[in-house]
C-alpha positions in Angstrom: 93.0 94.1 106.5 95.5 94.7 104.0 99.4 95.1 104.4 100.9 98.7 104.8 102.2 100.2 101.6 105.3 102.1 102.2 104.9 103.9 98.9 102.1 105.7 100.0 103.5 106.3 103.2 102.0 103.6 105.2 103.3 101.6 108.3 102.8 98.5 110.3 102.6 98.6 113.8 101.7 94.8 115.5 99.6 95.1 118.4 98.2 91.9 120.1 99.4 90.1 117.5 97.5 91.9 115.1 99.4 93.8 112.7 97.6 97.4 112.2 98.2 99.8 109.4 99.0 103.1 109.8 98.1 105.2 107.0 98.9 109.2 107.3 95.5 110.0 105.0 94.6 113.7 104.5 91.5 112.8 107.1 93.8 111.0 109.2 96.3 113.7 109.8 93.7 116.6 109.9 92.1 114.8 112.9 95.1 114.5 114.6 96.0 117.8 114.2 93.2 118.6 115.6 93.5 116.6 118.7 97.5 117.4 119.1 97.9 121.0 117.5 100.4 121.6 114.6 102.1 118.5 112.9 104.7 120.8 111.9 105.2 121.3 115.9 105.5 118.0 116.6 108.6 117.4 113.9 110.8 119.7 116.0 110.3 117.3 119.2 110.6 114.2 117.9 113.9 115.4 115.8 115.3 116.4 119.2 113.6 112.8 120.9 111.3 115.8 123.2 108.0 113.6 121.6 106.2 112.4 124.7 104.6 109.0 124.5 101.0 110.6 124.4 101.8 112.6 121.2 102.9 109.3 119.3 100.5 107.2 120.2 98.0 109.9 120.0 99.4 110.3 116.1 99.5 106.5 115.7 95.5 106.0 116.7 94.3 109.2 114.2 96.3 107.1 111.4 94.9 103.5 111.9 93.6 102.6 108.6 91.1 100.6 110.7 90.3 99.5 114.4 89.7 96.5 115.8 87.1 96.3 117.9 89.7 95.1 120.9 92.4 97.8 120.1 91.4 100.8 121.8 93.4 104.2 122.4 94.8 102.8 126.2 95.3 99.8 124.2 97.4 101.0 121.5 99.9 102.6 124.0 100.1 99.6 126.2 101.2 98.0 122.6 103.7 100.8 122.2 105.5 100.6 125.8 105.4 96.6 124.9 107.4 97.1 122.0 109.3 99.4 123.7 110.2 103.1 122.0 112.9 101.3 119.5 110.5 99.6 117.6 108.1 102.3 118.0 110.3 105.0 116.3 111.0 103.4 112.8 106.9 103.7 112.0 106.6 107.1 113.8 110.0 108.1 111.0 107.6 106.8 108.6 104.7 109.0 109.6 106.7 112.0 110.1 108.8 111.6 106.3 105.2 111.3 104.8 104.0 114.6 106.8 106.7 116.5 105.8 107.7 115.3 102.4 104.3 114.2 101.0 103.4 111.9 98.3 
């Protein structure tokens, strides 16, 4: 796996001591969409902190560059509430800039 690129809008989140990358692809973000409605909609919530822990992780999943076999959805949000939302929030900032400001 390689490491995230933050020029292309990438993001590393570590879960079971495997760091993942997160990377906001055309694909990636049209799925999600699909599965959480809008991106646009969720930019408003999370500016206001109204993101609920289902959206994030539920954006976090559709961008995983890859998945380990081990790391399922349930997983990935266990990983989240590990961390804790304050480390969460810098990679969901990185997802959201790279939504809204593009390449």
């Amino acid at each position: 796996m390689t490491a995230a690129n933050p020029l292309r809008g990438e993001a590393a989140l570590r879960v079971n001591g495997v760091e993942l990358v997160l990377r906001p692809s055309f694909q990636a973000l049209a799925t999600a969409e699909a599965d959480l409605g809008p991106l646009f909609a969720l930019v408003e919530p999370a500016a206001e902190g109204r993101l609920s822990l289902a959206e994030m992780v539920g954006l976090f999943w559709h961008c995983l560059e890859a998945r380990p076999e081990a790391v399922t959805r349930e997983a990935l949000g266990e990983a989240v509430m590990a961390l804790g939302l304050s480390q969460a929030m810098p990679v969901l900032r990185i997802l959201l800039r790279q939504i809204l400001a593009g390449r």
